[in-house]
N, C-alpha and C positions, 0 to 999 in steps of 0.2 A: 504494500500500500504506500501510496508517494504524498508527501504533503504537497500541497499547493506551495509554490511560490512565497506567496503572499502572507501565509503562514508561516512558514520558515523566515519570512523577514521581519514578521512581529514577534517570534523569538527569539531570533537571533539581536534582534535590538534591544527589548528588554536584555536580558544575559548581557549584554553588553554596558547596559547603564548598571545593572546589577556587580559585574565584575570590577568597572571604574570606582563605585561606591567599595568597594573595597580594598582599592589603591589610595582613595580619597576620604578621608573621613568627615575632614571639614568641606559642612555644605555648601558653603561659599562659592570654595574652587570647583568641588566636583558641580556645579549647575555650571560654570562655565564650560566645564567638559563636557556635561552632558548639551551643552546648545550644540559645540561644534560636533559632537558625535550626531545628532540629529539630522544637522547639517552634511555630513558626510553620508548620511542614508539617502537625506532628499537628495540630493548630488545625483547620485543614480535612477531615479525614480522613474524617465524616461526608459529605460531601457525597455526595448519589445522584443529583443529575440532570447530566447528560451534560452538556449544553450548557454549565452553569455549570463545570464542570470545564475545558471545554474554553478555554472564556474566562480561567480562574485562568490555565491551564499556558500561555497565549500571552502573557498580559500577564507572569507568570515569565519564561518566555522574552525577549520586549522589554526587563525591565529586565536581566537578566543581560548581554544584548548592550552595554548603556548601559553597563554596571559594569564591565565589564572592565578589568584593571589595562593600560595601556599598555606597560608594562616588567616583564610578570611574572616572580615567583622561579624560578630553575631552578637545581637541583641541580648542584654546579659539574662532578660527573663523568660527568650524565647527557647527553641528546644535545641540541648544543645550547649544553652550558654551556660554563666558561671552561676546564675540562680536557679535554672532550671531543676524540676523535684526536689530541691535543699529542703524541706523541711517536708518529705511524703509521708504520710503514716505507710503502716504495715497493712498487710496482705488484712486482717479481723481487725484493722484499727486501732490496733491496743499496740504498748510498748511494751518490747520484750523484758520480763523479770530482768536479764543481764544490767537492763538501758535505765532502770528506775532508780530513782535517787535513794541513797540507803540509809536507813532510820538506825541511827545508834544510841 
């Protein structure tokens, strides 16, 4: 099954602002990368033949794999991050005997 075109370039541009966000933490600069990154999509936008298209969006693809941040941002309470589950209860809810504060 083939994606569309057209689909593959609204992925591949998201992932792209997505991957920049990762290089860039201050939002400041990354919206200026992200204008020109935009601007380098629309750039191509005329394009009509197929095959050149198809060629943009794999060589997009290749370098996106290359770019990828090693250590990307993650939101510290989403999944994943440094708060994420911190404080889960157990499986029945309860704190294991070991875990409970000891009465002397």
């Amino acid at each position: 099954m083939s994606l569309t075109a057209a689909f593959r370039t609204k992925v591949l541009y998201r992932r792209t602002l997505k991957i920049s966000l990762d290089w860039t933490v201050d939002h400041l600069k990354w919206r200026t990368m992200a204008v020109e990154i935009r601007e380098l999509f629309d750039s191509h936008k005329s394009l009509q033949d197929p095959r050149e298209i198809a060629k943009l969006l794999d060589e997009t693809e290749a370098f996106l794999d290359k770019a990828e941040h090693s250590d990307p941002y993650t939101i510290p309470t989403g999944v994943n991050g440094s708060k994420w589950e911190r404080n889960k209860l157990f499986d029945d809810g309860k704190i294991p005997p070991v875990m409970e504060p000891h009465s002397h």
